[in-house]
N, C-alpha and C positions, 0 to 999 in steps of 0.2 A: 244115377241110380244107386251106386254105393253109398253114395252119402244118407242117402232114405233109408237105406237098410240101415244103418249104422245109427240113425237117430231109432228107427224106429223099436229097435233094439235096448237103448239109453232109454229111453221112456218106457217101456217094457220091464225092465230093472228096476226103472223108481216107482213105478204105479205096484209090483211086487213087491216092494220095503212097506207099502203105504200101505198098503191092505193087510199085511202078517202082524203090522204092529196093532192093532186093533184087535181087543176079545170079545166075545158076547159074553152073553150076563150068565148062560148054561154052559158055559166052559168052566167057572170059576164057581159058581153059586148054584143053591139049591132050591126051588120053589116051593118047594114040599112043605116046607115050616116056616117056623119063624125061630130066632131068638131075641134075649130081652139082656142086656149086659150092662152092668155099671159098675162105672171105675172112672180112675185118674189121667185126665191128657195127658198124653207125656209127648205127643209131636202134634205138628199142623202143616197142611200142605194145602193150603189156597189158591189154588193154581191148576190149570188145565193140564192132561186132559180129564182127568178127575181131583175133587177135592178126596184127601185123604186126612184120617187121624190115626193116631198108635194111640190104644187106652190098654192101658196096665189094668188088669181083672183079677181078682182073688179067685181060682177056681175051687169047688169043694174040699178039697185037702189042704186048700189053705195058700196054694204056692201059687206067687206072680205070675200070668202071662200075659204075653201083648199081642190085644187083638187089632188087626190093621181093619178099618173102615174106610168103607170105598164112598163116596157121594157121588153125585150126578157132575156137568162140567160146570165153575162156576159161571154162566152167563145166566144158565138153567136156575140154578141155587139163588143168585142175584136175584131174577124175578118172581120166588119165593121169601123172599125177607131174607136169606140167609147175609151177612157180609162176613170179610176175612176176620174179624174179632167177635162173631157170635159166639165162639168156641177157643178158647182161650188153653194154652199150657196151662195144667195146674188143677183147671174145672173137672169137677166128680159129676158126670153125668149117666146118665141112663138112653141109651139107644136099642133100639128095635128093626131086626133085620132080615135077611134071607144069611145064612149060615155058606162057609166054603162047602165044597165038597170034599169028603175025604180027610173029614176031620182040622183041616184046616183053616187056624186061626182068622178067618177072615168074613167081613160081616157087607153086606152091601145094604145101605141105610136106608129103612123107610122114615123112620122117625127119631129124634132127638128129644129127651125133655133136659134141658137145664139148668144152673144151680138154685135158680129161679120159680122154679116151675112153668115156665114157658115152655114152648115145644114148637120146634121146628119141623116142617116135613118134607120132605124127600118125595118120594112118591105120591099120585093121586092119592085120595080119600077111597077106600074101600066102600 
């Protein structure tokens, strides 16, 4: 019977790891709006549990910032067209998103156009 307790305990701890590390999308993001940003890749992260990029953005004053974009996981992205070089270091693209909360630099992606004019999407069609 201790030893049940003792497991049951150890699995109780990791099923707690495995649920904190996960956010929803209204922890971090706002539904309210949208923004529209374009700028310079300067990182790429292809890889679960979200694709991410860093785009350096000119904001009104003039001065660099870098906004982190979040994407869906890519298996999701995959059977969208998306692959790990659709979106390249370097590319000056234009993306459309839900904004952080709290003024925070960070954009969860509906849409993509890039250097191309192509457009990738993220979320259903409206």
């Amino acid at each position: 019977m201790f030893r049940l307790i003792k497991l049951l305990m150890v699995l109780g701890c990791l099923i707690s790891d495995i649920s904190i590390a996960h956010h929803s999308f209204t922890a971090e993001f706002t539904a309210e709006r949208t923004v529209v940003l374009q700028g310079q890749v300067e990182e790429v992260w292809f890889r679960n549990p979200h694709v991410r990029y860093i785009l350096k953005v000119q904001n009104s004053e003039g001065v660099n910032e870098n906004w982190d974009l979040r994407g869906s996981p890519v298996v999701w992205l995959a059977r969208k067209g998306w692959t790990k070089d659709s979106i390249k270091v370097g590319d000056i693209i234009t993306a459309e998103g839900y904004p952080g909360h709290s003024n925070r630099k960070m954009l969860s992606i509906i849409r993509v156009t890039l250097p191309d004019g192509s457009m990738l999407v993220d979320r259903a069609p409206e």
